[in-house]
matplotlib code that plots the C-alpha trace (Angstrom):
import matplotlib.pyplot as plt

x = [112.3, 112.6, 109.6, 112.1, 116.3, 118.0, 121.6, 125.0, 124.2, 126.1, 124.2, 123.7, 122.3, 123.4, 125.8, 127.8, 127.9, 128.6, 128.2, 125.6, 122.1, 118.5, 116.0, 112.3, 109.4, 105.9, 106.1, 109.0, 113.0, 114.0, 117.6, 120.7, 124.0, 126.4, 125.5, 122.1, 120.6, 118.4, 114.6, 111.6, 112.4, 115.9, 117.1, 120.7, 121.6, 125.4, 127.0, 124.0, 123.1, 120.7, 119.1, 116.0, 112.8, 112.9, 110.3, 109.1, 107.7, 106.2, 104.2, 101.0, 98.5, 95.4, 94.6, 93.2, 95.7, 95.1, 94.1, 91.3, 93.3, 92.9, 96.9, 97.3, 97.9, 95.9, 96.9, 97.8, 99.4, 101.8, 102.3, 103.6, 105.9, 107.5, 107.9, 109.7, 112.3, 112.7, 110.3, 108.5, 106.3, 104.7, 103.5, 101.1, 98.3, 94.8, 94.1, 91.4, 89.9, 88.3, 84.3, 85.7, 85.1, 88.9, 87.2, 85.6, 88.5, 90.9, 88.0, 88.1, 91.9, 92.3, 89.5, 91.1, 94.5, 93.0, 91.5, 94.5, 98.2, 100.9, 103.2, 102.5, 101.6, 100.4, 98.9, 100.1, 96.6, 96.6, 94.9, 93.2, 90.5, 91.6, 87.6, 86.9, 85.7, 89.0, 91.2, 89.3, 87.5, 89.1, 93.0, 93.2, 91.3, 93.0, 96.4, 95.7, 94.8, 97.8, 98.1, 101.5, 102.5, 99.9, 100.7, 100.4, 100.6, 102.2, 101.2, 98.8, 95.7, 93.0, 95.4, 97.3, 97.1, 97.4, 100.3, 97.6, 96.3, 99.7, 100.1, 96.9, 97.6, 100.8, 99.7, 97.4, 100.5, 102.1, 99.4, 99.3, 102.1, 102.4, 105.1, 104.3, 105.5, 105.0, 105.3, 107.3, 107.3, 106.3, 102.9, 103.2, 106.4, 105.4, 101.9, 103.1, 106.2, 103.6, 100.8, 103.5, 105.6, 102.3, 100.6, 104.0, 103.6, 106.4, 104.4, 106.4, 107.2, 111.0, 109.1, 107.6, 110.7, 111.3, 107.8, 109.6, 112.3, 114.6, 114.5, 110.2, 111.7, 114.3, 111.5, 109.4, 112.1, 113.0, 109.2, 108.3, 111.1, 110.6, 106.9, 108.5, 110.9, 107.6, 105.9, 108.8, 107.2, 109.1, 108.7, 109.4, 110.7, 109.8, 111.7, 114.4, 116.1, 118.5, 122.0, 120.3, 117.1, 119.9, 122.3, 119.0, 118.4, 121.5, 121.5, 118.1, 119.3, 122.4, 120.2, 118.7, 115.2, 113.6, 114.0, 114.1, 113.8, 114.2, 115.3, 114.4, 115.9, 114.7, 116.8, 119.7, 119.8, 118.0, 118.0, 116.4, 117.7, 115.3, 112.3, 114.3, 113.0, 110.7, 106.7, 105.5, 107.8, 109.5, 106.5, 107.0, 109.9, 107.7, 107.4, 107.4, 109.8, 111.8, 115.1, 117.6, 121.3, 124.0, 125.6, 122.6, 122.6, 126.2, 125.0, 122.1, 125.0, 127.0, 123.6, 122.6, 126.3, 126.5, 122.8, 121.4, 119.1, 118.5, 115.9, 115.5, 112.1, 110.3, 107.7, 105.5, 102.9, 102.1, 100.4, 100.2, 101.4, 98.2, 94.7, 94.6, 97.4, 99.9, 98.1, 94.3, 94.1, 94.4, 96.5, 98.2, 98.1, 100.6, 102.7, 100.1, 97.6, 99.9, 99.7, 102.7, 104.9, 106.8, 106.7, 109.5, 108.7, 110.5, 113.5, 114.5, 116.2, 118.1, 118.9, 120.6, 121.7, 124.1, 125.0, 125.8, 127.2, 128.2, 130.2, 131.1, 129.5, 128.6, 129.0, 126.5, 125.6, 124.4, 122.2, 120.6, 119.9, 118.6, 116.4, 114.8, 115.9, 116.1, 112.5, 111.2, 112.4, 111.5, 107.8, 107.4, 107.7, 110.7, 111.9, 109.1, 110.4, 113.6, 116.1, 117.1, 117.5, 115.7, 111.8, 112.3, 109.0, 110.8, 110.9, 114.0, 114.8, 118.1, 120.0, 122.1, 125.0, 126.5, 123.0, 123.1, 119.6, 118.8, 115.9, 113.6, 109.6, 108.2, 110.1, 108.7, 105.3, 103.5, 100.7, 102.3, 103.5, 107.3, 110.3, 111.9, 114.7, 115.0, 118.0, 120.5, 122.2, 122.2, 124.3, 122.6, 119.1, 116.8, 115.7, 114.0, 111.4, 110.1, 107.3, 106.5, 108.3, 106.5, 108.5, 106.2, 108.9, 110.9, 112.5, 110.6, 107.0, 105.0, 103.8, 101.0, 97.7, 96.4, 94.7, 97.2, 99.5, 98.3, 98.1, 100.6, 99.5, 102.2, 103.4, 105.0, 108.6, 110.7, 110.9, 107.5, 105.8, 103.6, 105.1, 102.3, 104.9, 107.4, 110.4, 113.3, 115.1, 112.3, 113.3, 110.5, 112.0, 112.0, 109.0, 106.9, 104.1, 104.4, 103.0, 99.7, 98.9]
y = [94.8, 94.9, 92.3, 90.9, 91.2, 90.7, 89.5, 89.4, 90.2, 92.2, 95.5, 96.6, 100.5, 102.9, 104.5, 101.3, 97.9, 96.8, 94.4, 95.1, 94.0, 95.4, 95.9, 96.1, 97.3, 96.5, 97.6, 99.7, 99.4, 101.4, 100.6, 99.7, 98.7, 95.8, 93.3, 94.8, 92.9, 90.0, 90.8, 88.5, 87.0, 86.6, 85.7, 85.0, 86.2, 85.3, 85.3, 86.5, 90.2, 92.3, 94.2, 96.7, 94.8, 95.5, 98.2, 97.1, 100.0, 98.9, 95.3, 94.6, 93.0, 91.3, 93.7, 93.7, 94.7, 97.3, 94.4, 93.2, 90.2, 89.8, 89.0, 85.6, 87.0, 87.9, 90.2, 87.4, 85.1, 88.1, 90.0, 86.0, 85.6, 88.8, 88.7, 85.0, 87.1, 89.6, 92.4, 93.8, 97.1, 97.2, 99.5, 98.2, 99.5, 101.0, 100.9, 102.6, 102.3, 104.2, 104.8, 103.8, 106.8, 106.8, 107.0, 103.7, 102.1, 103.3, 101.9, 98.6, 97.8, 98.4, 96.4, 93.4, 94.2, 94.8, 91.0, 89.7, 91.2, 90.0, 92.7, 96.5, 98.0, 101.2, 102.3, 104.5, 105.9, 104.7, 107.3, 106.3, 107.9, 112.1, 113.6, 116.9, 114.6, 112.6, 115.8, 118.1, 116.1, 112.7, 113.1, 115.8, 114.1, 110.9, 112.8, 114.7, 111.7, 110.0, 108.3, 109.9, 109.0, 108.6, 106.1, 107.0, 105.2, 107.1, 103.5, 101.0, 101.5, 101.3, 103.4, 105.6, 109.6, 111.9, 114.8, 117.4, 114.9, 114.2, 117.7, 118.0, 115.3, 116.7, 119.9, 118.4, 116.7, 119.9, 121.7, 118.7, 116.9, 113.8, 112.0, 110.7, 107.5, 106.7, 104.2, 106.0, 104.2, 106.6, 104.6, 105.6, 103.4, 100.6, 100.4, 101.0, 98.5, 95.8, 96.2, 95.8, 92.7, 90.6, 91.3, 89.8, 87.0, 87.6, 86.9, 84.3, 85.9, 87.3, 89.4, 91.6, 92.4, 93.8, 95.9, 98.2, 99.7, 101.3, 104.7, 104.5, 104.5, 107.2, 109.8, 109.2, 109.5, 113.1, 114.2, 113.8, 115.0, 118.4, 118.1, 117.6, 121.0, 123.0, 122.8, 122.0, 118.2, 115.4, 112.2, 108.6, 106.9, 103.2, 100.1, 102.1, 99.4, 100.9, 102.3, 105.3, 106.0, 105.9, 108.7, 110.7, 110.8, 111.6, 114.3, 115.9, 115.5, 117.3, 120.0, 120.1, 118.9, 116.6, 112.8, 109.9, 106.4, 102.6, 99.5, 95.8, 92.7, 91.8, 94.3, 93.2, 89.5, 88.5, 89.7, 89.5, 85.8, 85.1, 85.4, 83.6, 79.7, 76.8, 77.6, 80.0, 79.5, 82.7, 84.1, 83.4, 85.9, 88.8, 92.0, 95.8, 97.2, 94.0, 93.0, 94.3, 93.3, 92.6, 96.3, 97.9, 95.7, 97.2, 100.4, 99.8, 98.4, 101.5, 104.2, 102.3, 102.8, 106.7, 107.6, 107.8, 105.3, 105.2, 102.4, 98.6, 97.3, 93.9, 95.2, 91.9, 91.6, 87.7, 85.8, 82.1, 79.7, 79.0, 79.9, 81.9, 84.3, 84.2, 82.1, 83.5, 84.3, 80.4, 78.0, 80.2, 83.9, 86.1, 88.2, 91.3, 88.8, 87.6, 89.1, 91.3, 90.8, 88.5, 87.5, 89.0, 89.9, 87.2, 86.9, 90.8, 90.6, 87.7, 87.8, 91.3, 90.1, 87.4, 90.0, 92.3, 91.4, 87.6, 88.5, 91.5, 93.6, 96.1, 96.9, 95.7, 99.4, 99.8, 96.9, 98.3, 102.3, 100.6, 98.1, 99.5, 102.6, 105.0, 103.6, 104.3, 108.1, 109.1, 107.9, 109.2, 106.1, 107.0, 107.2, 104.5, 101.7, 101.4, 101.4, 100.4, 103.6, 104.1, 104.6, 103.0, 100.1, 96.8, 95.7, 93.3, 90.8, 88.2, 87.0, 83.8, 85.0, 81.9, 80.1, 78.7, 78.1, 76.6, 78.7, 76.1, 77.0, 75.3, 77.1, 80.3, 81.1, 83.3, 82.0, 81.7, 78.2, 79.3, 81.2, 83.1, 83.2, 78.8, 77.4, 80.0, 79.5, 82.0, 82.6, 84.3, 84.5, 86.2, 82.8, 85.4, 88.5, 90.4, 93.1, 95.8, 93.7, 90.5, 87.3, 86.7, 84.2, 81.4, 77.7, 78.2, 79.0, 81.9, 82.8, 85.9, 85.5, 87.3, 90.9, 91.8, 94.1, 97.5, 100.4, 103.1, 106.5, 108.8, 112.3, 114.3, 113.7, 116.6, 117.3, 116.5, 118.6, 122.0, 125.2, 127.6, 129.5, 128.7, 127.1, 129.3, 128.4, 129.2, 130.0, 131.9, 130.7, 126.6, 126.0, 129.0, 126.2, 126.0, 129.7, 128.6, 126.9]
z = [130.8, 127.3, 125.1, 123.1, 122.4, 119.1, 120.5, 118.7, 115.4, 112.5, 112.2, 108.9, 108.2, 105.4, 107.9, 108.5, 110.4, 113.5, 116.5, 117.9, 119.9, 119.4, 121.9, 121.3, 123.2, 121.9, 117.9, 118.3, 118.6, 122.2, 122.1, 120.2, 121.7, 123.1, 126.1, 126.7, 129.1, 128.4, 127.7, 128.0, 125.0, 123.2, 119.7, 119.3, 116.2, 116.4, 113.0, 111.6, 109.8, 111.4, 108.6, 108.0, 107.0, 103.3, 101.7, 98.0, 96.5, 93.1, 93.6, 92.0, 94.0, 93.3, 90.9, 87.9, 84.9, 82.2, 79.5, 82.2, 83.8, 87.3, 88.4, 90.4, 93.9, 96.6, 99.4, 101.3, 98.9, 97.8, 101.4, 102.4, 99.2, 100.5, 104.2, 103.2, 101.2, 103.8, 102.7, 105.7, 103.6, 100.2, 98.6, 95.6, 93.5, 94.3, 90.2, 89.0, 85.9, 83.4, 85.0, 88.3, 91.4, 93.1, 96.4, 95.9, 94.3, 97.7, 99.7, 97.7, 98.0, 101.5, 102.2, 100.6, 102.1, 105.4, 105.3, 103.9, 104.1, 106.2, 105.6, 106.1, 103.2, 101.5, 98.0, 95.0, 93.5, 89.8, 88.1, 84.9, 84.9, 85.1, 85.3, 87.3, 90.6, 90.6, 90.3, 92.1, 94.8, 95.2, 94.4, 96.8, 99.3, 99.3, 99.1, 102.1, 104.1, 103.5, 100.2, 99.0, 95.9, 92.6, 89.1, 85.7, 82.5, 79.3, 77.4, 77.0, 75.7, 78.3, 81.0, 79.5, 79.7, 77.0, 77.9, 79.1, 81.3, 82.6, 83.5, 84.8, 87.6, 88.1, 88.6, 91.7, 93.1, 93.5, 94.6, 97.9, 98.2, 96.4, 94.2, 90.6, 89.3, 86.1, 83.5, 80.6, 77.1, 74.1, 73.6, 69.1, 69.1, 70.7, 69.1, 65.6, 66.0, 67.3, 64.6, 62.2, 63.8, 64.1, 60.8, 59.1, 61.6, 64.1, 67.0, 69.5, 72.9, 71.6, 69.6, 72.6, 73.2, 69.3, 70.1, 73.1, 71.1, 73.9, 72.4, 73.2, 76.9, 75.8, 74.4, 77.2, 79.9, 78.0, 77.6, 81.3, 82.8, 81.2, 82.7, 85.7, 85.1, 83.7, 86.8, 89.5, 90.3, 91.7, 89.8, 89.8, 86.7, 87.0, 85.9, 84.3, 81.5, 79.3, 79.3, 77.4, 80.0, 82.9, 80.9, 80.5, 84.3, 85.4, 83.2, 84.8, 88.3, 87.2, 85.9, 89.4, 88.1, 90.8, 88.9, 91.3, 89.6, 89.9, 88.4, 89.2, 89.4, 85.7, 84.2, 86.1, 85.9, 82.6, 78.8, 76.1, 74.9, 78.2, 76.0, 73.1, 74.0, 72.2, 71.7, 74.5, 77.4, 76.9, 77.7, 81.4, 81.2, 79.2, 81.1, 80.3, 79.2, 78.4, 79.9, 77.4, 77.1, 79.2, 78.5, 79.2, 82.9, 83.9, 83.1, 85.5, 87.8, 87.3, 87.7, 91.0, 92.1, 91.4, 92.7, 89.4, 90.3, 93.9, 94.4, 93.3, 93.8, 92.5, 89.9, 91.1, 88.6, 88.7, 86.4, 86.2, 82.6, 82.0, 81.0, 84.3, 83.5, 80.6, 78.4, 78.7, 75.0, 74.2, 73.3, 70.2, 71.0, 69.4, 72.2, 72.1, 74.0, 76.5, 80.1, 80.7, 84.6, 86.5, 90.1, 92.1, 95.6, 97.3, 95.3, 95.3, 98.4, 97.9, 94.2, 95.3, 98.3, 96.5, 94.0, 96.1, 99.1, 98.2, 95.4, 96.3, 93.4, 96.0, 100.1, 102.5, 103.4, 99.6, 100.0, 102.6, 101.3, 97.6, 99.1, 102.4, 103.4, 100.3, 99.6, 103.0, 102.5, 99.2, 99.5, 103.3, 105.2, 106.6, 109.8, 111.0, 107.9, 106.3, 109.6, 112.5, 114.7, 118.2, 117.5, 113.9, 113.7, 114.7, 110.9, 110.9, 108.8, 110.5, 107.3, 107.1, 104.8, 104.3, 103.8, 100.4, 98.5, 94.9, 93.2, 92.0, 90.3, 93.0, 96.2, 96.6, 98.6, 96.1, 93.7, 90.1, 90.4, 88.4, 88.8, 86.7, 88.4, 88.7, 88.4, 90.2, 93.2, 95.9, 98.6, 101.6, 102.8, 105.5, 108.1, 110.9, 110.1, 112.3, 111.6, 113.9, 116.7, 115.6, 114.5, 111.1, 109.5, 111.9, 111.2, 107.6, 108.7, 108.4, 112.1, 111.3, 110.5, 107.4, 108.0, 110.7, 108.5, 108.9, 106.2, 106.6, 105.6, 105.2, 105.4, 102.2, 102.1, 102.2, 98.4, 97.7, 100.8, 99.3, 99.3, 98.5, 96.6, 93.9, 94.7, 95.6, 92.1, 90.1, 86.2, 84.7, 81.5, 82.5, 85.5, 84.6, 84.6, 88.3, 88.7, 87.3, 90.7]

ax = plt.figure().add_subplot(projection="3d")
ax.plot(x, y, z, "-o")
ax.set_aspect("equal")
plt.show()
């Protein structure tokens, strides 16, 4: 007899949707198909969607930030904000810093998520800190044990790399297997626009958006990508926000160089009149990059539509209005000293979710690959997260498509006490989550205890698994840098 049987439900998966019920057996789905016969436990899911348990690859989790501010969310705060809004798998930040052994700073982070998430989760390895021990003892280590996918930081004072560095770290990721994500802004720009802007007193929160000039993301888009052709590395372009930076992507992958990348809800639903408002409140909508302009959010539209961009996750990085968070520097700071990030984990789902499929911006299928499935596969979680299929993890999320709910600051589950998202209307929602066969969300309440998600350590996706060799269309004149493994 089956544990548990999801009855009567719309099936959604990339391939298509039907009618259809789901059996599960301990963590796992074992069958899919109509009238299966009743199991110890049922859930009628008639005229409800049956979807994957969403997969939020970039979320920042009671870490501590570049400038030295711990964010507002704990494991267990954050991994409950997103299992509310559907999200099943995270995949945050094991941040080093520079002094900081990577070993030890792996070892940190999953002992906090291990005492705290909700969710499954796993780590991108923020590296800092590029000495011989982390490349040549630690990075390898940690890649071969699991931890698939690394973060870099072309900006920001304390965390960025220099180029040689970048290649350096990228040169390891080949060698073993793992994906590079990075945060591209050409750090000059941004550093001599902001010096500038504040010393002539333009230092409210709309002025942080002045400081990222779109062609910083532009140049640094360009620059990495032809890292990424030099030595024949797949890489991640992060919160991708301008017409331009999408144009410059689909223009690799047309050139065959290996250029995933990702947008988030910010740069889809807000702009830069968000950060436009009296005193400091626009600095509850300061992230970066900034959101940009309406043009540059149907061009994100468009890219997301023709594969340019094949992922949407959150970016979480919470910090509370207050002298917690935002406002740490004091009561006057200019917008250099205010913390950077918005919450987002439990409103991805659904803000897309309403776009999407609600008003019919996109199909229900597309909802689905952007959101869990194409995640799950390019950073190696796939075939266990991201679908519903026959051995898949019972990761489910039960939507309500007609459920309408009223984003308010005080609604959601996380710590950072607003929304930046309040005031919009939203028309379908996840009521039921299951995570590895376990109901963790029902009638409103979280039912899992914290410390009962489990870390996933994953194998190299296909593009990202090493050769030992060059790749079959290596160009001595384009990815000679690959030879020097």
């Amino acid at each position: 007899m089956y544990d548990l049987v999801i009855k009567g439900g719309r099936l959604a998966t990339v391939e298509g949707v039907a009618t259809a019920d789901v059996a599960i057996h301990g963590s796992q789905i074992v069958a899919l198909g109509r009238n299966l016969p009743d199991g110890r436990r049922n859930i009628d899911a008639t005229g409800k969607l049956i979807l994957p348990g969403g997969v939020d690859a970039h979320c920042h989790i009671e870490q501590l930030s570049g400038g030295g501010l711990m964010n507002a969310d704990t494991f267990e705060s954050a991994t409950r904000s997103a299992a509310f809004g559907g999200t099943t798998t995270v995949i945050s930040f094991a941040a080093q810093h520079r002094g900081d052994s990577l070993r030890e700073v792996v070892e940190n982070y999953t002992r906090l998520a291990a005492a705290g998430a909700v969710t499954d989760y796993a780590f991108h390895l923020w590296i800092s800190d590029p000495t011989p021990e982390t490349l040549e003892r630690d990075l390898p280590e940690l890649i071969q044990s699991g931890h698939r996918s690394i973060k870099i930081f072309m900006t920001y004072d304390r965390v960025r790399l220099l180029d040689e560095q970048v290649l350096d770290v990228m040169m390891v990721a080949r060698k073993y297997g793992a994906l590079v994500c990075a945060h591209a802004e050409n750090h000059g720009m941004i550093k001599w626009m902001a010096d500038r802007l504040v010393s002539r007193g333009y230092i409210e929160p709309k002025f942080h958006g002045v400081s990222h000039p779109r062609v910083c993301e532009i140049e640094a888009f360009e620059r990495l990508i032809r890292f990424s052709q030099l030595l024949d590395q797949p890489i991640m372009l992060f919160h991708v926000s301008t017409v331009e930076g999408a144009a410059v992507i689909r223009r690799a992958r047309g050139e065959g160089i290996k250029v995933f990348a990702e947008t988030c809800p910010q740069y889809l639903f807000l702009t830069t009149q968000d950060l436009d408002r009296p005193g400091l409140e626009g600095a509850k909508w300061m992230c970066s990059p900034p959101p940009r302009s309406t043009e540059d959010q149907n061009a994100l539209w468009r890219a997301l539509e023709l594969g340019d961009l094949q992922v949407v996750s959150s970016d979480h990085a919470p910090y509370r209005f207050d002298e917690s968070g935002k406002l740490s520097a004091g009561a006057n700071p200019d917008f250099k000293q205010i913390a950077n990030g918005l919450p987002g984990l439990e409103t991805r789902l659904p803000l897309l979710f309403d776009a999407m499929v609600s008003q019919g911006r996109s199909s229900l299928e597309k909802f689905v690959e952007l959101t869990a499935t194409a995640p799950a596969k390019i950073y190696g979680l796939h075939p266990r997260k991201g679908a519903i299929a026959v051995g898949a993890d019972a990761d489910i999320a039960i939507w309500n498509p007609d459920r309408q709910v009223m984003l308010t600051d005080d609604g959601l589950h996380d710590n950072v006490g607003y929304n930046p998202f309040s005031g919009r209307m939203l028309r379908g929602w996840p009521e039921t989550v299951l995570r590895r066969g376990e109901v963790i969300i029902a009638d409103g309440t979280l039912q899992a205890t914290p410390g009962s998600g489990q870390l996933q350590l994953r194998e190299a996706a296909a593009s990202m698994r090493p050769t030992g060799r060059l790749s079959p269309e290596f160009n001595p004149q384009t990815n000679f840098g690959a030879h020097l493994l």
